[in-house]
C-alpha positions in Angstrom: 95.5 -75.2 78.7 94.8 -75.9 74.8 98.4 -76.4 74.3 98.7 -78.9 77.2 96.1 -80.8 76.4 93.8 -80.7 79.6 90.4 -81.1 77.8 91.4 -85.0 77.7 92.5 -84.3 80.9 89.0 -83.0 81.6 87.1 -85.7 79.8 89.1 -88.4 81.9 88.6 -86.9 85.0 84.9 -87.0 84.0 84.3 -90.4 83.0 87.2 -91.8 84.9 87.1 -90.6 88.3 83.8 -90.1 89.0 83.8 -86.8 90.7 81.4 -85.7 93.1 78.1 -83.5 91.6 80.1 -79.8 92.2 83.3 -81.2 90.6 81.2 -82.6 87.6 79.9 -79.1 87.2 82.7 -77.5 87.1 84.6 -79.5 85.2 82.1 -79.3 82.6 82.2 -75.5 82.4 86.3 -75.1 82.3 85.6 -77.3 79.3 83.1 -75.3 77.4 84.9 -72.6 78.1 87.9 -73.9 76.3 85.5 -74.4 73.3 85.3 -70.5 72.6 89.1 -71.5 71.5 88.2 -73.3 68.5 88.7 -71.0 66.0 92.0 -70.0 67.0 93.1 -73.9 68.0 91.2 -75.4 65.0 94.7 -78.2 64.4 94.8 -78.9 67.9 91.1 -79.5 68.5 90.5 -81.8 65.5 94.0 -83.7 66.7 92.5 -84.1 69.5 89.3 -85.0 68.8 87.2 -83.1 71.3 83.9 -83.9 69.6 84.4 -87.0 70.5 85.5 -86.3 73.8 82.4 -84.3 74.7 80.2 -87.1 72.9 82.0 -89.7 75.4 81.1 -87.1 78.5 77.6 -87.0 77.2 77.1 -90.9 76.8 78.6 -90.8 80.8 76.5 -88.4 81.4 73.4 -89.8 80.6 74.5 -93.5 81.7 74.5 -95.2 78.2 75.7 -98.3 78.3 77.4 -100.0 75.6 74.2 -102.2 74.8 72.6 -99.0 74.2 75.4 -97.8 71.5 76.1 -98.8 68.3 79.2 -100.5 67.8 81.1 -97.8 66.9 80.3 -95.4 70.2 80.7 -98.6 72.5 84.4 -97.8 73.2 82.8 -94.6 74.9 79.9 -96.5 76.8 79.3 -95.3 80.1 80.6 -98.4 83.3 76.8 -98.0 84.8 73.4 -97.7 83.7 71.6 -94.6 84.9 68.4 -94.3 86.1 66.2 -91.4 84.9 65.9 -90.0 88.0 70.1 -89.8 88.5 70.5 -88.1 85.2 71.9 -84.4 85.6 69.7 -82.9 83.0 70.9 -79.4 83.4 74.6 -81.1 82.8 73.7 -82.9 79.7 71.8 -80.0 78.5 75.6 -77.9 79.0 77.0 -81.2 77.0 74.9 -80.8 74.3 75.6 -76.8 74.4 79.0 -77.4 73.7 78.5 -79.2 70.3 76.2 -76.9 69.5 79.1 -74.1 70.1 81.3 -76.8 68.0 78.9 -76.8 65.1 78.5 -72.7 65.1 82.2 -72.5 64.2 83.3 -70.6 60.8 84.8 -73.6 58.6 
């Protein structure tokens, strides 16, 4: 999955296509679960960026908009504004696991 790329697949079928609540969630976990790959993938995650990528799930997540961002995370704002009550919390909380799981990594 590393090889083919399919955690930008992931990410765009996140922010992109707007699945439904179930989808989301597991979505969310095939990524993270690709994270316990990063030692062994270490080129082809930095290549590709996936802090960023989860970052950009995240901001979607939580429905940050880009006059919420600095200018240099509005590329990765989210199309709507959420309210609080919409916000998947348990989600986000999973988001914010996986660069946490990022961040534990052996340099």
């Amino acid at each position: 999955m590393i090889d083919n790329k399919y955690i930008e697949a992931i990410v765009v079928q996140l922010v992109e296509k707007n699945p439904n609540p179930h989808r989301r969630e597991f979505l969310q976990a095939c990524l993270r679960n690709l994270l316990f790959e990063y030692e062994k993938n270490e080129a082809k995650f930095l290549e590709m960026n996936v802090v960023r990528d989860v970052c950009k799930v995240l901001i979607d997540e939580q429905g940050l908009t880009a006059e919420m961002l600095p200018e240099s995370w509005k590329f990765c704002a989210a199309k709507i504004d959420k309210p609080w009550a919409d916000i998947n919390y348990k989600l986000s909380a999973g988001l914010v696991d996986m660069l946490t799981l990022l961040s534990n990594t052996d340099d």
